[in-house]
C-alpha positions as CSV (number, residue, x, y, z in Angstrom):
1,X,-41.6,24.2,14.6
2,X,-42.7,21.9,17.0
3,X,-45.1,22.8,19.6
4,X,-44.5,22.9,23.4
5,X,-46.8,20.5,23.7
6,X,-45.5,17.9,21.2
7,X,-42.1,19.0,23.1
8,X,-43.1,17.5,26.6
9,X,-44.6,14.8,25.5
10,X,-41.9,13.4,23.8
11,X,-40.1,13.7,27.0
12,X,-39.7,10.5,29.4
13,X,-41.7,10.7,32.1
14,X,-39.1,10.1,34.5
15,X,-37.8,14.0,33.7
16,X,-41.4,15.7,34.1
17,X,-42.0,13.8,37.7
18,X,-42.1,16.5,40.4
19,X,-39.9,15.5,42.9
20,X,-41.0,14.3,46.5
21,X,-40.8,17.2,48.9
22,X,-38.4,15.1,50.5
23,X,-36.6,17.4,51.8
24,X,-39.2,19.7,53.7
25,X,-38.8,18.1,57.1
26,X,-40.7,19.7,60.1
27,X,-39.8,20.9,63.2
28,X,-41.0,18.0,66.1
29,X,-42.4,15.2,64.0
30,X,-40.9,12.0,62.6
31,X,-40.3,11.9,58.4
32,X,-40.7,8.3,57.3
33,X,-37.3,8.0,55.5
34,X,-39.9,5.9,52.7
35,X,-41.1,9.7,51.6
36,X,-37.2,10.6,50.9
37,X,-34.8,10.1,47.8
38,X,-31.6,8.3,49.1
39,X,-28.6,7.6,46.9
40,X,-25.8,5.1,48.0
41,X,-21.9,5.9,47.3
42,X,-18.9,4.0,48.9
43,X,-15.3,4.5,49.0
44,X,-14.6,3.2,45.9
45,X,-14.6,6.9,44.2
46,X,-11.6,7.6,45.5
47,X,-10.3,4.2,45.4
48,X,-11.5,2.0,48.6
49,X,-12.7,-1.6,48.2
50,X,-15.3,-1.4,50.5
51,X,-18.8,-2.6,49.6
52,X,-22.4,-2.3,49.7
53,X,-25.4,-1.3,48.7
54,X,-28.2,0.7,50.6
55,X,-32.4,-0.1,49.4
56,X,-35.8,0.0,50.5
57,X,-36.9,-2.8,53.0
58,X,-40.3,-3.0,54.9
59,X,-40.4,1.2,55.1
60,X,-36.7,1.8,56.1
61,X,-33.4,2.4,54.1
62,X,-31.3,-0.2,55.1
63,X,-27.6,0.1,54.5
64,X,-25.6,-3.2,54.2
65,X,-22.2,-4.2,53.2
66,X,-18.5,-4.8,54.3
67,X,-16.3,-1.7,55.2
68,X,-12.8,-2.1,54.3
69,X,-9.9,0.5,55.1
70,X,-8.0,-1.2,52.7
71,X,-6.1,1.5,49.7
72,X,-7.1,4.1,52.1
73,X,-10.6,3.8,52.0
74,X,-13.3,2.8,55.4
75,X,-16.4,3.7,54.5
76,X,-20.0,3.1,52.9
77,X,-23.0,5.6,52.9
78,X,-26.6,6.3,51.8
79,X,-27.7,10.1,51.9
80,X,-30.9,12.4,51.0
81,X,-30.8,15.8,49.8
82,X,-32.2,18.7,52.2
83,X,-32.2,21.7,49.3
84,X,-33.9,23.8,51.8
85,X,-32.0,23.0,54.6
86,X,-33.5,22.0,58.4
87,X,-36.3,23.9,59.8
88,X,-35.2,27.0,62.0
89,X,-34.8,26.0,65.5
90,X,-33.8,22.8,64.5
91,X,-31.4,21.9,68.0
92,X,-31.3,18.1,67.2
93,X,-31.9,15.2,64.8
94,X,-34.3,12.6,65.8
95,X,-33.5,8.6,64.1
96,X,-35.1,5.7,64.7
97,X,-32.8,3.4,64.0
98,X,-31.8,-0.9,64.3
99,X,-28.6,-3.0,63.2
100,X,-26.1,-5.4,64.4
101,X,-24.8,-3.8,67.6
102,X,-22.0,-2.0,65.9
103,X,-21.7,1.8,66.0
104,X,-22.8,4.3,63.2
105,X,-22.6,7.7,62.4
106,X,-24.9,10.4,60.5
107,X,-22.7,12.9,58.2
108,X,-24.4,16.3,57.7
109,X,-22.8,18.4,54.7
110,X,-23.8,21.8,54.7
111,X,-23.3,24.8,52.1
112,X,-20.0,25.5,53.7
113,X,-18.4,21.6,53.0
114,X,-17.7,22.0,49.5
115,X,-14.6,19.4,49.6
116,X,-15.9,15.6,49.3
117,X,-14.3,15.1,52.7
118,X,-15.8,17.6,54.5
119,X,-18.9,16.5,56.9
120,X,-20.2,17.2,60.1
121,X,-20.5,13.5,61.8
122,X,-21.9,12.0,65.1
123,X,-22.1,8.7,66.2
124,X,-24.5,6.3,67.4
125,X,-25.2,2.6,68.5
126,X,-27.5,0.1,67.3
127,X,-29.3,-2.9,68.5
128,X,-31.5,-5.7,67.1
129,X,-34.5,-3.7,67.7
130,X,-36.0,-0.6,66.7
131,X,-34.9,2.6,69.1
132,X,-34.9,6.3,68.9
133,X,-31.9,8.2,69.1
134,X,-31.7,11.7,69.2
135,X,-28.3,13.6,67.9
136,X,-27.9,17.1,68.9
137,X,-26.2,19.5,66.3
138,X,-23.9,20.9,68.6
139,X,-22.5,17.2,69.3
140,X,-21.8,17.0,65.5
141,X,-18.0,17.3,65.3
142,X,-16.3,18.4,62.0
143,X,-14.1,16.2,60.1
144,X,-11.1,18.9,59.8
145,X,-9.8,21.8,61.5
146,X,-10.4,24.3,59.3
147,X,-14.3,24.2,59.2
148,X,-16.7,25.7,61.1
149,X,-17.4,23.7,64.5
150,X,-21.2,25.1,64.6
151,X,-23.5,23.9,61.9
152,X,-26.4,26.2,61.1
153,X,-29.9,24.2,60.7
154,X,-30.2,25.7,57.3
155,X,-27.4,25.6,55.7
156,X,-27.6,21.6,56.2
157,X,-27.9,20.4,51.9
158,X,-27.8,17.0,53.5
159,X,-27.9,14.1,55.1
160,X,-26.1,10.9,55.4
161,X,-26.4,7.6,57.0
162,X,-22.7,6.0,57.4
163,X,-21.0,3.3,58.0
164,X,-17.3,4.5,58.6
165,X,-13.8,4.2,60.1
166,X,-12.8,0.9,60.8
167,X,-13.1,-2.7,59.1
168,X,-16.3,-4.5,60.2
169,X,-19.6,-5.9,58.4
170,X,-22.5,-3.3,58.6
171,X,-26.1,-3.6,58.9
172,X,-28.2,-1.1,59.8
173,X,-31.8,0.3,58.7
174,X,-33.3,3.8,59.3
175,X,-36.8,4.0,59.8
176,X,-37.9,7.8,60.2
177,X,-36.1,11.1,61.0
178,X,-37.0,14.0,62.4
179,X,-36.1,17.6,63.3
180,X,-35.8,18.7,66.9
């Protein structure tokens, strides 16, 4: 029999790391998005043509690439988990954001957006340099009819930064985020 021991040591380390508490933002300060785990997707799984790629650059995510609505598609995103949700009281999200000039959005998907295309979004611009924005919840707007139109701060699972809708090159970085 082997031993427990023996047992986790044979394991990779990559499968005994604790994860970051990533997702344990806190009411009124700024997370730098550095301390999160982002993963990129595009609209490729569902057979887009857009491309991209989202990494790690001087402390920010920073999401690149060429939207396409081409085969149905229009979209590119990076997004981090929030298994816990966002604090109670949470009345806003706080970004600080750059890019191009072109507009993007953040997608929040909740417990109750179980469908792939179901997301709360809201928009916002971008300029050359660094700016905060801050994006109430109640301005999120829900991408069908059938959902909810009020998101609950802790039922938000998480949290995506998008580059959607229309055909244009996109460039923009994410520094910190916060709960308001």
């Amino acid at each position: 029999m082997i031993s427990r021991r023996a047992l986790l040591a044979a394991l990779p380390a990559s499968l005994l790391a604790l994860p970051r508490d990533a997702h344990a933002l806190q009411l009124g300060t700024m997370t730098p998005v550095a301390d999160l785990d982002w993963s990129y997707l595009a609209d490729t799984v569902m057979g887009g043509v857009s491309q991209g790629q989202a990494r790690m650059e001087g402390g920010a995510i920073r999401l690149t690439g060429t939207v396409s609505t081409e085969n149905r598609g229009g979209f590119i995103q990076t997004r981090t988990a929030l298994p816990d949700g966002l604090p109670a009281g949470t009345t806003a999200l706080r970004l600080r954001v750059r890019g191009n000039g072109e507009r993007y959005f953040i997608h929040l998907r909740t417990t109750r957006t179980r469908l792939p295309w179901q997301y709360f979004q809201a928009g916002f611009p971008t300029t050359a340099t660094w700016s905060e924005v801050t994006l109430p919840l109640s301005g999120f707007e829900p991408s069908g009819r059938l959902m909810r139109s009020r998101i609950a701060p802790e039922e938000v699972r998480s949290i995506g930064l998008v580059a959607y809708g229309r055909d244009h090159e996109a460039d923009v970085s994410l520094s910190e985020i916060g709960a308001a």
